[in-house]
C-alpha positions in Angstrom: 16.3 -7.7 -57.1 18.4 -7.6 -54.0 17.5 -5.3 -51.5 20.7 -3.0 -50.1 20.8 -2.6 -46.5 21.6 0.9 -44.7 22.7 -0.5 -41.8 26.8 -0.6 -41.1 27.9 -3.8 -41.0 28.0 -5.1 -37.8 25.6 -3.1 -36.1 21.9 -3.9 -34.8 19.4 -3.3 -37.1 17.0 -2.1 -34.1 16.7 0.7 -32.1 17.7 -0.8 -28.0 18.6 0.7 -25.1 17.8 4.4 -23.8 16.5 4.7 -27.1 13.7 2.4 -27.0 13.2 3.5 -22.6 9.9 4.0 -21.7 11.0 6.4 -19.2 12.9 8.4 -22.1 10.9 11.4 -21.9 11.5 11.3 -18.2 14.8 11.6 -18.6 14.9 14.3 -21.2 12.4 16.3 -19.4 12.7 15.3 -15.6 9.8 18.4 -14.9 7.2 16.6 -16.4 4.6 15.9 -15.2 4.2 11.3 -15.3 1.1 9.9 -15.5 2.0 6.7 -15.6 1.0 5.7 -11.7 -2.7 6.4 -12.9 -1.8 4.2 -16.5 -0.3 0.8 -14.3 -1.5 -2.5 -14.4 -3.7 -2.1 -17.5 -5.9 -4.9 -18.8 -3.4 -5.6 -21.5 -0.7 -6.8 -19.1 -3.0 -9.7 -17.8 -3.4 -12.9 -19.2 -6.3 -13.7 -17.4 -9.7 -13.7 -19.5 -11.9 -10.4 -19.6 -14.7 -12.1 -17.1 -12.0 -13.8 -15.0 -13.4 -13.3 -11.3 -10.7 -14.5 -8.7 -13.3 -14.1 -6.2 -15.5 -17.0 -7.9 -12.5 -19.0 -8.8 -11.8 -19.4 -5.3 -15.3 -20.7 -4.8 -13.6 -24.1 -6.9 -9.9 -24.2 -4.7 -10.1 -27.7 -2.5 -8.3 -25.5 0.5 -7.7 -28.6 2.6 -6.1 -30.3 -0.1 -3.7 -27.0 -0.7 -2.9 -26.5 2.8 -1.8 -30.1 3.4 0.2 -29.8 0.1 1.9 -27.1 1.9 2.7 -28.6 5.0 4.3 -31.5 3.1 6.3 -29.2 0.9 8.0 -28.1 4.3 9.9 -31.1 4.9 10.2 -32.3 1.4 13.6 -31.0 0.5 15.1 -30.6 -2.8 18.3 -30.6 -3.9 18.8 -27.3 -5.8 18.2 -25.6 -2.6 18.6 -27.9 0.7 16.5 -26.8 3.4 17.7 -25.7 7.2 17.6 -28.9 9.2 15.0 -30.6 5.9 12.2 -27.6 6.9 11.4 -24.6 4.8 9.4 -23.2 7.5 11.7 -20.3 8.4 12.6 -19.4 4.6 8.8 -19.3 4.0 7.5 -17.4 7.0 10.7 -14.5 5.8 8.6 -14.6 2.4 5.6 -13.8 4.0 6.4 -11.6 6.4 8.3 -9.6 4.0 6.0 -9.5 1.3 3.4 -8.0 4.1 5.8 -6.3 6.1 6.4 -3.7 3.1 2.7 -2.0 4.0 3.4 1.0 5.5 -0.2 3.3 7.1 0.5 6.6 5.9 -0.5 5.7 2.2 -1.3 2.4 2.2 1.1 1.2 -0.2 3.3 -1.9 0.0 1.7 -4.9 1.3 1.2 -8.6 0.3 -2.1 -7.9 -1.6 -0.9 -7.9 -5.0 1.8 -10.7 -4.9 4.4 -7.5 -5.8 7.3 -9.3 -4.5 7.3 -10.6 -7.5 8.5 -8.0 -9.2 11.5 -5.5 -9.3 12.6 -3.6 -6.8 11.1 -6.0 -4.5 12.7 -9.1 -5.9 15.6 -8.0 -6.0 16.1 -5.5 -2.3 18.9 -6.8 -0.1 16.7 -7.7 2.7 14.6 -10.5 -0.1 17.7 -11.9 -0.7 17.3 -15.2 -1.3 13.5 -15.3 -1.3 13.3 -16.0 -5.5 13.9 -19.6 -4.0 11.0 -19.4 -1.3 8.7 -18.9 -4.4 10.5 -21.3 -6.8 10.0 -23.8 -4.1 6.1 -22.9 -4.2 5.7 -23.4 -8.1 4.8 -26.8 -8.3 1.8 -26.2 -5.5 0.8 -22.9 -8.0 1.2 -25.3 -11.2 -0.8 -27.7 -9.7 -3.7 -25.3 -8.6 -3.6 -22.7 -11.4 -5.9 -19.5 -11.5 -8.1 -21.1 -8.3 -5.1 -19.7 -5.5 -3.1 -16.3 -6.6 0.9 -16.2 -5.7 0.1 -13.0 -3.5 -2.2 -15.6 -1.0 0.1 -18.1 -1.9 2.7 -16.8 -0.3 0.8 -15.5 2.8 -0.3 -19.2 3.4 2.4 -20.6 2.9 3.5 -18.3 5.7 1.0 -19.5 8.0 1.3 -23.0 6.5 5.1 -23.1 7.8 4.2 -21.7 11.6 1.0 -24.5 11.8 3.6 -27.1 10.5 6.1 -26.1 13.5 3.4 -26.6 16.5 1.9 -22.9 16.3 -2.0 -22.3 15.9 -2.9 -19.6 13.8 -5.0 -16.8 14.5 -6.7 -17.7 10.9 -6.5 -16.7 7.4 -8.4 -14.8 4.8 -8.1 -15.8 0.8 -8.8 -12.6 -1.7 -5.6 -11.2 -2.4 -5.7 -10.4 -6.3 -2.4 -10.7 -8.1 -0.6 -7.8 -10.7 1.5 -8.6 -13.5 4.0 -6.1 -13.8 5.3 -3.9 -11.3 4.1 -1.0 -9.2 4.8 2.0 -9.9 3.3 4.3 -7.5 5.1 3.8 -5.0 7.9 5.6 -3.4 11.0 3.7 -1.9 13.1 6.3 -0.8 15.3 8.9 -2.8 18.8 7.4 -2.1 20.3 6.2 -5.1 22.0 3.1 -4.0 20.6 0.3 -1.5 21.6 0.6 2.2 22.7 3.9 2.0 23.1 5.3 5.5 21.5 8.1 7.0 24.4 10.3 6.2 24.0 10.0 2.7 23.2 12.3 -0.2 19.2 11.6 -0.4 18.8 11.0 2.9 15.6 8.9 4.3 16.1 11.0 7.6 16.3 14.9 8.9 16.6 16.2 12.0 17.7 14.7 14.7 16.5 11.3 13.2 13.2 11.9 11.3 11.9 9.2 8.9 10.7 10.9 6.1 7.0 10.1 5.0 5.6 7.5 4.0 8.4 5.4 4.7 8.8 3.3 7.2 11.9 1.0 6.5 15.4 2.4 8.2 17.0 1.9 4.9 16.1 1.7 1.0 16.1 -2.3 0.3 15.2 -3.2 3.9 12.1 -3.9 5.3 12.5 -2.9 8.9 15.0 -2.2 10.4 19.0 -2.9 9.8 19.7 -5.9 12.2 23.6 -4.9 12.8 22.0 -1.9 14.2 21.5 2.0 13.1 23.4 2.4 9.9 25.5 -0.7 10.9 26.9 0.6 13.8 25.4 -1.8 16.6 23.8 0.0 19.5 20.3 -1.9 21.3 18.9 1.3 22.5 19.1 3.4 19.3 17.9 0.7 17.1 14.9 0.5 19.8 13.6 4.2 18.9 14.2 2.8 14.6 11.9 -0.1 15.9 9.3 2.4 17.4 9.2 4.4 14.5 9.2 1.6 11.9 6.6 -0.8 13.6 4.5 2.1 14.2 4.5 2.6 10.4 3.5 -0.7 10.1 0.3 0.0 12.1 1.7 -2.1 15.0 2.3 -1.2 18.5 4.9 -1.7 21.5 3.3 -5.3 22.5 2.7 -6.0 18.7 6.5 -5.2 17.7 7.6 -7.0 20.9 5.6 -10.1 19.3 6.4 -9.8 16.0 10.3 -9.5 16.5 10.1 -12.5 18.6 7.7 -14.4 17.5 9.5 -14.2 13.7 12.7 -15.2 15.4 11.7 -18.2 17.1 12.2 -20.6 14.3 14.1 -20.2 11.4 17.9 -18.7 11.5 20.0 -16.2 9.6 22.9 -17.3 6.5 26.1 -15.7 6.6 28.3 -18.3 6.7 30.7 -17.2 3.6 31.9 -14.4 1.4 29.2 -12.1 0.0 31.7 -11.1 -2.4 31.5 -14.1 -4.3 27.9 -13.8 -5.0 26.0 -12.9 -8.9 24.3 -10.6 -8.9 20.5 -9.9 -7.4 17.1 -11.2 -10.1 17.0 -8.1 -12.1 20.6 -8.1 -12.8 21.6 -12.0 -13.1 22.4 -13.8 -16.1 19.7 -15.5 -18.1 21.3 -18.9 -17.7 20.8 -18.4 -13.8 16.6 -18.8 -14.4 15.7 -16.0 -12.9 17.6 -16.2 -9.9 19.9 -14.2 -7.8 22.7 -14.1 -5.4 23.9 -17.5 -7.1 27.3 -18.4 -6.1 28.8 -19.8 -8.7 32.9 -20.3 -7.0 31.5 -22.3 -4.4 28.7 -25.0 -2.7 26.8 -21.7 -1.6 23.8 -23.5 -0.2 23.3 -24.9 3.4 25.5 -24.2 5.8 27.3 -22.4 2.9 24.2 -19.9 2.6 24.7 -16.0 2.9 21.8 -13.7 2.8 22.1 -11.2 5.7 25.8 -11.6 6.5 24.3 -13.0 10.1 24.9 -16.8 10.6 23.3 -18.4 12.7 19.8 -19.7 14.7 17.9 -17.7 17.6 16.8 -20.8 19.2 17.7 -24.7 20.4 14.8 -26.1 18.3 14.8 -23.5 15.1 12.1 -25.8 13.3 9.5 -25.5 17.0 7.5 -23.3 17.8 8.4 -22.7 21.9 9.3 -20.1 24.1 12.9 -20.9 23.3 13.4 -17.5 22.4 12.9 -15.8 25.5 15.2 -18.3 27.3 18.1 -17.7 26.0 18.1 -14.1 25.5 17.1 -13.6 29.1 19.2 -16.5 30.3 22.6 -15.8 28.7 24.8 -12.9 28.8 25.5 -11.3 25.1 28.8 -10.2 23.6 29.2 -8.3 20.1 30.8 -10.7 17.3 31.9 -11.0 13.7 30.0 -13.4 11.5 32.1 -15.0 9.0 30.4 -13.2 6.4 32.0 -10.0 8.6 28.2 -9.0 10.2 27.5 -8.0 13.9 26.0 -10.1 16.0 25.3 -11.5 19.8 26.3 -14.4 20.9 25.9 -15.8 24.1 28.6 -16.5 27.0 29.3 -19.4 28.1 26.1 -21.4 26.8 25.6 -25.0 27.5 26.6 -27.1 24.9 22.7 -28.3 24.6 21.1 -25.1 24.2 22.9 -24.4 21.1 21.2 -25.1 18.0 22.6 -28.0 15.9 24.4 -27.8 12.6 22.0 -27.4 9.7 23.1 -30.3 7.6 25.1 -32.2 10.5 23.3 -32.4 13.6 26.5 -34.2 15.2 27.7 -30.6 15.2 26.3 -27.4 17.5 26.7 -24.0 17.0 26.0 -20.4 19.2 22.3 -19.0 18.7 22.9 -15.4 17.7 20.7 -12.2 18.7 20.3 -9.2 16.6 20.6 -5.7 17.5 16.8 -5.8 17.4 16.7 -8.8 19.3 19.3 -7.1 22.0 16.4 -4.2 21.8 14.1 -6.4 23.7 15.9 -7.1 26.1 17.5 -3.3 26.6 15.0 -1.4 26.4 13.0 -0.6 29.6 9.3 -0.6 27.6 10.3 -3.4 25.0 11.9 -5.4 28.0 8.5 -5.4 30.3 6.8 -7.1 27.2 9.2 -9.8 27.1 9.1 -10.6 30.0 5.7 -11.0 30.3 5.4 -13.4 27.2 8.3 -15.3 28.3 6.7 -15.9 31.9 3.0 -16.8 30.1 4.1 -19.0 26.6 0.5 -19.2 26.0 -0.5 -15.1 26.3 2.8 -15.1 23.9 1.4 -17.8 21.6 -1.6 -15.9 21.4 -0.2 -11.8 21.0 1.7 -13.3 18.1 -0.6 -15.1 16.3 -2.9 -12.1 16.5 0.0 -9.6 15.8 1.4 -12.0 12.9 -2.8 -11.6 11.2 -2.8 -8.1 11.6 0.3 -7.8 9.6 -0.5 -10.7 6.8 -4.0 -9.0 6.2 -3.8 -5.1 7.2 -3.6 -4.5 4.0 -6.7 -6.8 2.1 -8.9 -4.6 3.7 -12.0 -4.7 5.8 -13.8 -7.9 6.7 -15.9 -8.3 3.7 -13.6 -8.7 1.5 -11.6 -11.8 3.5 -13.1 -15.3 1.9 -12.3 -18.8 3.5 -12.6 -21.3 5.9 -10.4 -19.7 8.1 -11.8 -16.3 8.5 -11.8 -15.4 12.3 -15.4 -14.6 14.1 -13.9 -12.0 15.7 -14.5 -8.5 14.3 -11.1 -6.6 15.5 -10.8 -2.5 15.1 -8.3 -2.2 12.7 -10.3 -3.9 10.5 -12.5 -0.6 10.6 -15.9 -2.2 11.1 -19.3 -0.9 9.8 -22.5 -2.1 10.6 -25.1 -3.8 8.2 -27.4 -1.2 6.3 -30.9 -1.0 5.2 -31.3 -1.7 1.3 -34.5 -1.7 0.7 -36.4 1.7 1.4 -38.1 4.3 -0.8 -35.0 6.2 -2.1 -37.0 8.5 -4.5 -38.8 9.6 -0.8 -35.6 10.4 0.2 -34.1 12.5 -2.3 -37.4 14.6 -1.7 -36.7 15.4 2.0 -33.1 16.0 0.8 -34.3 18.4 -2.6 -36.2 20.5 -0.1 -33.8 20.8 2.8 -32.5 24.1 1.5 -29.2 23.0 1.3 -26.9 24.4 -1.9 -26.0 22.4 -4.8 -22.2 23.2 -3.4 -22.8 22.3 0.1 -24.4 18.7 -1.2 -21.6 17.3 -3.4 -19.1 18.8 -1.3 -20.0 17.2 1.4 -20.7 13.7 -0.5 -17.1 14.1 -2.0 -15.4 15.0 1.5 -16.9 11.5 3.2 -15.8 9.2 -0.1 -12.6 11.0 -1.0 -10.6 9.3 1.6 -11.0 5.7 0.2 -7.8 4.0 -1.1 -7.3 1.2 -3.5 -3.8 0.7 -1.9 -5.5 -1.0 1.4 -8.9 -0.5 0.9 -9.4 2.0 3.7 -11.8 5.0 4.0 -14.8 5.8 2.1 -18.3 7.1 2.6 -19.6 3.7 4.3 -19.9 4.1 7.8 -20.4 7.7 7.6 -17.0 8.7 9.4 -16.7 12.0 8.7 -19.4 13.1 11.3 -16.6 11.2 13.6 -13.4 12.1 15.2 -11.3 12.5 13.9 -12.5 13.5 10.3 -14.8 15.6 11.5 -11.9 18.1 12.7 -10.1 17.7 9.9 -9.6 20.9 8.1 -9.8 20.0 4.5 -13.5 19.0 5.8 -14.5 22.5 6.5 -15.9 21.8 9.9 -18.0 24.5 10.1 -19.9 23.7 6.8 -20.0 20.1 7.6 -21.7 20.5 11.1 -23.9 22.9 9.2 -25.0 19.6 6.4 -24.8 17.5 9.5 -27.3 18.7 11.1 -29.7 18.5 8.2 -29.5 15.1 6.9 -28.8 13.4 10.2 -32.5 14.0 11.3 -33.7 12.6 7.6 -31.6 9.6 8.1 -33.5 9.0 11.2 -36.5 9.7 9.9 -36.1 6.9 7.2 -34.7 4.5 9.5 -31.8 4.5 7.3 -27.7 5.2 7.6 -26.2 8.8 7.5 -23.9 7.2 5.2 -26.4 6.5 2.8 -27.5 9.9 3.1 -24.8 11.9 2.6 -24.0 9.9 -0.9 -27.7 10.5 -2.1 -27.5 14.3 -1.2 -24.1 14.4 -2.8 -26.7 12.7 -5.8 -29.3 14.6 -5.4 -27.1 17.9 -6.0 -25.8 16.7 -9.0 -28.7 15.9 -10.9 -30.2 19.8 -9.6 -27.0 20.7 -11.6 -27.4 18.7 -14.5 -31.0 19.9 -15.2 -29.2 23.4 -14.6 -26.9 22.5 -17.5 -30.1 21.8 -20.0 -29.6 17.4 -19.4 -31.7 15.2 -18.2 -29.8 12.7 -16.7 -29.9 10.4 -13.4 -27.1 9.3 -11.2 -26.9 5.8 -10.3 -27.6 4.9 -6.3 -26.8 1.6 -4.4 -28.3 1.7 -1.0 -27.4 -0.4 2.0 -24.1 2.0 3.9 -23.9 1.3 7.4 -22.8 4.0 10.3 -19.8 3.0 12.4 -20.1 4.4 16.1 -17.0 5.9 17.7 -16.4 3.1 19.3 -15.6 0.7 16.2 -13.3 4.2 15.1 -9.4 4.0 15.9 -8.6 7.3 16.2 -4.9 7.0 15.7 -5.6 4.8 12.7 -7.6 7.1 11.0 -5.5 10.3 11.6 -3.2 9.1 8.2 -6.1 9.3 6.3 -6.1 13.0 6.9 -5.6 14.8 3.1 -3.5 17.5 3.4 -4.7 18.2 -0.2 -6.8 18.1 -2.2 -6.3 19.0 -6.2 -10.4 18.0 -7.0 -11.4 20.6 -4.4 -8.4 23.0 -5.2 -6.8 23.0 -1.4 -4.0 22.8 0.0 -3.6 22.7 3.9 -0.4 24.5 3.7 2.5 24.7 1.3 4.6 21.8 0.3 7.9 20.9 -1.5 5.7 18.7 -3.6 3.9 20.3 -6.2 0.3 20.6 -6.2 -0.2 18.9 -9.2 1.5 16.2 -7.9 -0.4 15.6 -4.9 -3.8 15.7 -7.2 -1.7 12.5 -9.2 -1.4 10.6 -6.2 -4.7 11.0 -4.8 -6.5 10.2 -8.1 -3.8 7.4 -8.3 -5.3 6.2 -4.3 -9.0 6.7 -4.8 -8.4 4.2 -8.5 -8.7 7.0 -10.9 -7.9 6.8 -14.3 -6.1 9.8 -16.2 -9.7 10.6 -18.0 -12.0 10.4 -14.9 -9.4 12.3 -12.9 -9.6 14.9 -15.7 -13.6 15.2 -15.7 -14.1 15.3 -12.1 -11.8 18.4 -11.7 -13.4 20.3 -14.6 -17.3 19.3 -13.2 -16.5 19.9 -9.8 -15.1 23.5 -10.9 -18.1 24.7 -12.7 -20.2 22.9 -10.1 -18.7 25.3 -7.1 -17.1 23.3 -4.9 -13.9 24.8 -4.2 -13.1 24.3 -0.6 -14.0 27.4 1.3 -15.7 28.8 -1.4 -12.7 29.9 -4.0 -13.1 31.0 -7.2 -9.8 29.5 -8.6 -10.6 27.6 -11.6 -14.0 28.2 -11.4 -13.8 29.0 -15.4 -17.7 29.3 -15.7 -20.2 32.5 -15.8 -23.0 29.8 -14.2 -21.6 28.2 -11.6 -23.6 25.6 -10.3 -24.7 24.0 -13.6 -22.9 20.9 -14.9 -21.3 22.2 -17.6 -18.1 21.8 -20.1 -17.0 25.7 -19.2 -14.1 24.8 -17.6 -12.4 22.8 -20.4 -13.9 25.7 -23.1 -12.4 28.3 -21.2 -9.0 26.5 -20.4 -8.2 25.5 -24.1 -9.2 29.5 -25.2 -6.4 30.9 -27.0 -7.7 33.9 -26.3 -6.6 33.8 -22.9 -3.3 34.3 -21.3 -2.3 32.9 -18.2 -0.2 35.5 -15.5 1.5 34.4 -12.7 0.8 35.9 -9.6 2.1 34.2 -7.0 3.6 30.9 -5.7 0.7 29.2 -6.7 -2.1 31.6 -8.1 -2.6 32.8 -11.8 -4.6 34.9 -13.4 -6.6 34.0 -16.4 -6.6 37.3 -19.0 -8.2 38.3 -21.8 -5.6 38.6 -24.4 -6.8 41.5 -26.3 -7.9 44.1 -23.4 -5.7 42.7 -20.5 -9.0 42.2 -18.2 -8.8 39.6 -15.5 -11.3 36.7 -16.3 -10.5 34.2 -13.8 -8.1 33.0 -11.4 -6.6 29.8 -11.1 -3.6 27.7 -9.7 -1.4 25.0 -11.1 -4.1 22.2 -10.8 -6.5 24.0 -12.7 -3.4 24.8 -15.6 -1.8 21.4 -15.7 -5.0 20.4 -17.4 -4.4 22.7 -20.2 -0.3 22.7 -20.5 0.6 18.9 -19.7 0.4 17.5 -23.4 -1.7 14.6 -22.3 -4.1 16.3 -19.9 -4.4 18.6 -22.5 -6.0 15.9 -25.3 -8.2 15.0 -22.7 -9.2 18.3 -21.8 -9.8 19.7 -25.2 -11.6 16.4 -25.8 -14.4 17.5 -23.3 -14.0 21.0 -24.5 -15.6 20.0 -28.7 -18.9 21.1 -29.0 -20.2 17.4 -29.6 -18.5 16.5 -26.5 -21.3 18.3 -23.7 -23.2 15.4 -23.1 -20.2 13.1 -22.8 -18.5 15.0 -20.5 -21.7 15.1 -17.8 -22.0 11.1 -18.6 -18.5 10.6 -17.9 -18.2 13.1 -14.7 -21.5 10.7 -13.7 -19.8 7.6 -14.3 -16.8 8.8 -12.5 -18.6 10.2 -9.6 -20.2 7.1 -8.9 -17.1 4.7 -8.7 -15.6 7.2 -6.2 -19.4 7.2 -4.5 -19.0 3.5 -4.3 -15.4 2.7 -4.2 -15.8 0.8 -0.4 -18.6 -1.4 -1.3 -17.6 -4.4 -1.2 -20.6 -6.2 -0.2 -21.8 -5.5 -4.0 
């Protein structure tokens, strides 16, 4: 019997496109609430067995054998893509440094930890144009070495790899970067809608006079830094010098760092914009599959070596583009600039009146020379009163240069792997530095149970004990590993200020379980997480369980003096869902800023959900609110506030920007009061399975194991060392 097809003929049998998105409901309803930041990089996307441990794999990697593979892979061209004057070096450092120079401080995000370049947008932004062939050129060394070596250290070596192979000596280098396999999605590029839109352009980056909004830190969406042709195109030294400030800054780098970095980056290598742009396909995401995966192919002409366009800039900073030297500082400080078209139609500086033998040489034909060129960032240096002192001091001492940007260039190729126990190699400095937040050793072995007596009978509140637990671990962040209750911060400046950490309480604790840290010999850091402990098992036995909560001794205290000040300022939340504060009012809303902290401290959708319904029946509410508090025993570890939520017999009233009541449907009566972070649990679809989940009747115990389980990764999110 033949079987009739419905389908008309002609037409796909499947359902494709916007039918099939996965951002669908999105799109239809743009209000919603996504979860999906808190969903990414799921177990099912990797390929990699269950027990794989990168960590032990690179225990097997023969490093000398990679790094020398690396330093011959500079000079071994290949045909499909020549290199500059037969070295990669340049093209690989721009890999590097802009697969690290995406990190930006305020959330941590960005980076060259995961290997993200990889993936779209990265892979395809303007500013990595060109950079799918850095990484091509690396297969064969990844092929070779497998699971033992990740591409996100991959890349960041071969970085290093390039500057060692040009007469530089590194700082060092740290293996431990863990790859992703598809991309990010928590983080936030900008709101423009095309790439290199300008300041003036619907979805504006900037406000004000010329306010970066946060977290960015890039000038434009699709750049990494800032525009080289200057602000929005439009060259002009001293303008871009305040973008530089700004951007660098975000970066976590400073005047002498950014001074370094520019030149430093510059001094070998050279730009591409020796032809029409126009005649380019398209960027990676959008190329043809017959291109492999590549982008910006030209396909009308030779479009490789001296044929190359990338940046629309063409040209070399230096004489010797493939030595490390001090060439850079001698001819921007020797020569007179003048503004210039590149063929490609860019703005750039070139010299006046150079000697014919301190322009660079042709990259395919060194018979031929050619003008070094300057960016606007470049002419920055040497224009701006602060940036110019700088230069001038590294170009008078080479070797205090050689040494601020080798430093500089580890800071930004690791800020964002974390502190130092995580780094692993052969390479690892000796040298502890402060923006590696550094926290001393702690005692493991001591009589904890002796502890957790003192603590029991210190009169503190079951409130005032987790509260203060949560406050020192909330600020962790799985986007660079910073913050966390080891080293005990939040008795420091500037955390303990900082408003969300109710000063007054926390002075209050302080002074309580400082002395019994003492008394122990033991950290304050270790303290506080065992009070937070000890609290919550008082309120599980107050909620008719009998359960323990899991302890891992061995914090250390930092000292002022290992604290950056600055640094730690962007750890500051301004909100704080679990706790139900906010420091003030904000466009975003508050359930929102509960997605992307749960999404920073590593929480999943479930264990976000748990914690904000134990910690509202537990009675932590910053300053003591009652919002959400959806419990008649507060204090006891309970499943009240999911029972109460998913009551139909309740009603929820607005009553203000962000304050409801909770009413009994029948006699009006207000029962509770809440705000949208304690509702989004019970009107989001999703939240709301979860929530009704912990609100069955054969759920009670579950929900105290999970909220256990989940208090204890946030508890012991920073250590590393186990």
């Amino acid at each position: 019997m033949t079987q009739q097809s419905n389908t008309p003929k002609g037409q796909c049998p499947v359902m494709h496109g916007s039918l099939t998105s996965p951002n669908m409901a999105k799109e239809w309803w743009p209000k919603t609430l996504n979860l999906d930041i808190l969903h990414q990089h799921d177990r099912k996307t990797n390929p990699l067995d269950d027990g794989f441990d990168y960590r032990h794999a690179l225990k097997q990697l023969d490093v000398d054998a990679l790094k020398t593979d690396l330093k011959h892979l500079m000079t071994n061209s290949q045909d499909w893509w020549p290199a500059d004057w037969g070295h990669y070096g340049g093209l690989m450092i721009r890999m590097a440094w802009h697969s690290a120079g995406s990190y930006r401080t305020a959330d941590g995000r960005g980076g060259g930890a995961t290997g993200n370049q990889r993936f779209a947008p990265l892979n395809s932004w303007p500013d990595n144009a060109n950079l799918d062939k850095a990484r091509r050129l690396l297969w064969p060394i990844k092929k070779k070495y497998g699971n033992a070596i990740s591409w996100a250290d991959l890349m960041i070596l071969a970085g290093n790899m390039a500057y060692e192979s040009m007469g530089l000596k590194t700082f060092g280098f740290a293996f431990g970067r863990e790859d992703i396999w598809h991309p990010e999605k928590d983080t936030y590029w900008g709101a423009e809608t095309e790439w290199l839109a300008t300041s003036d352009a619907e979805h504006s980056r900037y406000s004000g006079e010329r306010d970066l909004e946060n977290p960015l830190a890039s000038v434009m969406m699709g750049l990494i830094y800032v525009n080289p042709e200057g602000v929005d195109g439009n060259p002009d030294p001293l303008k871009t010098a305040q973008d530089m400030r700004v951007t660098f800054a975000r970066m976590a780098m400073n005047d002498e760092e950014t001074v370094a970095l520019t030149a430093g980056g510059h001094t070998v290598g050279k730009c591409h914009g020796n032809g029409d742009a126009g005649k380019l396909s398209p960027e990676p995401e959008g190329a043809a599959i017959e291109d492999q995966g590549f982008g910006w192919m030209n396909h009308q002409a030779r479009g490789v070596g001296r044929d190359t366009v990338t940046s629309g800039i063409e040209g070399a900073w230096t004489t010797n583009p493939t030595q490390w030297d001090n060439g850079y500082f001698e001819l921007l400080f020797k020569y007179d600039w003048e503004l210039k078209k590149s063929p490609a139609g860019a703005w750039q500086w070139e010299p006046i009146d150079i000697a014919e033998e301190d322009k660079p040489v042709d990259v395919e034909d060194p018979s031929i020379r050619h003008n070094p060129i300057m960016t606007d960032a470049d002419m920055a240096l040497k224009m701006d009163p602060d940036y110019r002192a700088i230069a001038e001091r590294y170009y008078r001492d080479p070797a205090l240069f050689a040494d601020a940007f080798s430093r500089a260039w580890f800071k930004l190729t690791h800020r964002d792997l974390g502190p130092k126990q995580r780094y692993i190699g052969p390479d690892v400095p000796n040298e502890e530095l402060i923006w590696q937040d550094p926290i001393p050793a702690g005692k493991r072995d001591y009589d904890v149970d002796a502890v957790k007596e003192k603590i029991a009978a210190s009169g503190l509140s079951v409130a005032e004990l987790i509260a203060t637990a949560w406050d020192s671990a909330r600020t962790f962040r799985q986007s660079d590993y910073r913050g966390g209750a080891n080293g005990a911060r939040i008795r420091l400046a500037p955390q303990n200020n900082w408003a969300g950490n109710e000063p007054e309480r926390l002075t209050k604790v302080l002074a309580v379980l400082e002395p019994i840290a003492a008394g122990f010999g033991i950290s304050v850091a270790d303290v506080i997480v065992l009070a937070g402990n000890v609290g919550l098992e008082q309120a599980i036995a107050a909620g008719g369980l009998s359960l323990s909560v899991p302890f891992t001794a061995g914090r250390g205290d930092a000292t002022q003096e290992m604290t950056d000040v600055e640094s730690f300022e962007v750890l500051e939340p301004l909100a704080d869902g679990f706790r139900n504060w906010q420091k003030e009012h904000y466009s975003v809303k508050p359930e929102e800023l509960l997605l992307d902290r749960a999404q920073l401290m590593g929480l999943t959708a479930p264990e976000m959900t748990v914690l904000i319904g134990g910690l509202r029946v537990l009675g932590v509410n910053h300053a003591g609110s009652k919002h959400g508090v959806f419990t008649d025993n507060v204090g006891a570890l309970s499943n009240d506030f999911f029972v109460n939520l998913t009551d139909m017999n309740n009603r929820w009233v607005p009553t203000g920007r962000n304050s409801y009541h909770i009413c009994d449907r029948a006699s009006g009566d207000v029962k509770w009061t809440a705000t949208r972070v304690d509702l989004v649990f019970g009107s989001n679809s999703i939240l709301r399975n979860y929530a009704e989940f912990y609100a069955q009747d054969d759920n009670k115990e579950k929900m105290a194991r999970d909220f256990i389980a989940a208090w204890t990764k946030v508890m012991n999110a920073d250590r590393f060392d186990v």
